[in-house]
N, CA, C and O of each residue as an XYZ file, in Angstrom:
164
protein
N      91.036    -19.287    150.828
C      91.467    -20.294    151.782
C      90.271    -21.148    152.238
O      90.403    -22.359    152.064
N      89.243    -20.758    152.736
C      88.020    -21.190    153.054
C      87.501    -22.137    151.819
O      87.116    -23.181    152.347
N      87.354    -22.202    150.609
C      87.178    -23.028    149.703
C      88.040    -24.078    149.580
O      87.766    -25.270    149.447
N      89.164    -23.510    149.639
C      90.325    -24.628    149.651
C      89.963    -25.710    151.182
O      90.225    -26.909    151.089
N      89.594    -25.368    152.002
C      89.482    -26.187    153.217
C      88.471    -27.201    152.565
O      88.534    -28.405    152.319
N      87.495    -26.214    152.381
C      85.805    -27.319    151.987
C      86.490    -28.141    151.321
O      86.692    -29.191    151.930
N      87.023    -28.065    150.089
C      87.338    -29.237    148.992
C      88.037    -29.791    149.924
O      87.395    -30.841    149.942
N      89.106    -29.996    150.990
C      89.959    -30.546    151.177
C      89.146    -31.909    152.287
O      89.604    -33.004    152.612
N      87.676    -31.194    152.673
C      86.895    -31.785    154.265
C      86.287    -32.615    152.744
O      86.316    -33.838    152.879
N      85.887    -32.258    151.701
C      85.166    -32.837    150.836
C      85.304    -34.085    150.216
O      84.524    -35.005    149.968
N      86.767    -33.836    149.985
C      87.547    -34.946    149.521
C      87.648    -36.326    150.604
O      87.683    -37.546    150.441
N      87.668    -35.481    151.678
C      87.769    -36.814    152.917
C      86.653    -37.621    153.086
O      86.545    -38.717    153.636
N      85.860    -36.934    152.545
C      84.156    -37.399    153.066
C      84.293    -38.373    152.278
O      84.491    -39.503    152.725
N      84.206    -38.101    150.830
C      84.241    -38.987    149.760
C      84.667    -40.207    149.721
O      83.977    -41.224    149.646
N      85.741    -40.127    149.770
C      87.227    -40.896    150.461
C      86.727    -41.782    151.563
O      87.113    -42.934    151.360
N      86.163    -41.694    152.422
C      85.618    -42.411    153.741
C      84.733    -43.335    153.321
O      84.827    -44.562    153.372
N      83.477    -42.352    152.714
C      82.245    -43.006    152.306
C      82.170    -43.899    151.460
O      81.453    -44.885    151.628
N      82.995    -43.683    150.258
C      83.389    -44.477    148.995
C      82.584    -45.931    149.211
O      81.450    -46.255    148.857
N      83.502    -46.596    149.851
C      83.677    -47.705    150.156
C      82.613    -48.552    150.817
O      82.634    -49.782    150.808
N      81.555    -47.707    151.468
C      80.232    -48.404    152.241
C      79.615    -47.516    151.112
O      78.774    -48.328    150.726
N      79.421    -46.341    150.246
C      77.972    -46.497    149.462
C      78.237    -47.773    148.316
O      77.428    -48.620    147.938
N      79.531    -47.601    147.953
C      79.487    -48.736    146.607
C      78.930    -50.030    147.461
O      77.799    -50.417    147.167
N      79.666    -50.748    148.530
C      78.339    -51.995    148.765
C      77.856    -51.619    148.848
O      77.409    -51.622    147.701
N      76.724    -50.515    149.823
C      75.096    -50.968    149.567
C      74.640    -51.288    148.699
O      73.771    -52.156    148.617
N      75.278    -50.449    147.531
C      74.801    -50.878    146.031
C      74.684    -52.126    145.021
O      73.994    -52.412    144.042
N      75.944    -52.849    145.930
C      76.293    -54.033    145.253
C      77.537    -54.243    144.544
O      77.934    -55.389    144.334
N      78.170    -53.244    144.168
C      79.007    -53.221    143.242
C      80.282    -53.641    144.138
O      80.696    -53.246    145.228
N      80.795    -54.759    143.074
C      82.281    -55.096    144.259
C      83.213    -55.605    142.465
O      82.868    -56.144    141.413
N      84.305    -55.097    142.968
C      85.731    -54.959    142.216
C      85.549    -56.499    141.623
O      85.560    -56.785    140.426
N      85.406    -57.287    142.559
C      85.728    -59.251    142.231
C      84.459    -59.566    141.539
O      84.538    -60.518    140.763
N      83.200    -58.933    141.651
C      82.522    -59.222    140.256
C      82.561    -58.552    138.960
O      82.025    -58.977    137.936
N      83.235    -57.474    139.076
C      83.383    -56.826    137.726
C      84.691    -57.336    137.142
O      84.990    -57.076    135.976
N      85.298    -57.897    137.757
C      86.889    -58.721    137.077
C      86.520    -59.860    137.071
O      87.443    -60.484    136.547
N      85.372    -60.851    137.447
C      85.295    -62.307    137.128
C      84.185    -62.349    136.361
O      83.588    -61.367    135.921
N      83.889    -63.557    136.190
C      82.730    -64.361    135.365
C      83.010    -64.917    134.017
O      84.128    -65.166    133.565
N      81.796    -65.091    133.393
C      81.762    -65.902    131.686
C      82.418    -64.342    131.045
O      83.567    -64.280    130.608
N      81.976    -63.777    131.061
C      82.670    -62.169    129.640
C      84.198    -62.129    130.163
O      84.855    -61.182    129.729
N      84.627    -62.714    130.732
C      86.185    -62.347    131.077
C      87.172    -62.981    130.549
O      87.419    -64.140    130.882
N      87.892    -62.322    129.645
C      88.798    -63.202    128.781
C      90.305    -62.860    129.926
O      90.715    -61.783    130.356
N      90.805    -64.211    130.131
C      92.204    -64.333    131.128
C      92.933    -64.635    129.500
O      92.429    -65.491    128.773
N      94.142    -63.838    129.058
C      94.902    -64.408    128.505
C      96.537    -64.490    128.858
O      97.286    -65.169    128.156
């Protein structure tokens, strides 16, 4: 049961954080779907 909790507090963390470590990094959804390499057909 105790493991099962951790993964469950673990998952939340993740889940929370996600979203502010990817910006610091830079990485955003609307530059990896736009630019010159992007074929719209």
């Amino acid at each position: 049961m105790k493991a099962f909790l951790t993964a469950i507090a673990a998952m939340a963390v993740i889940t929370v954080a996600a979203p502010f470590a990817l910006d610091q990094i830079g990485f955003s959804a609307a530059d990896a779907g736009s630019g010159s390499a992007v074929r719209l057909d």
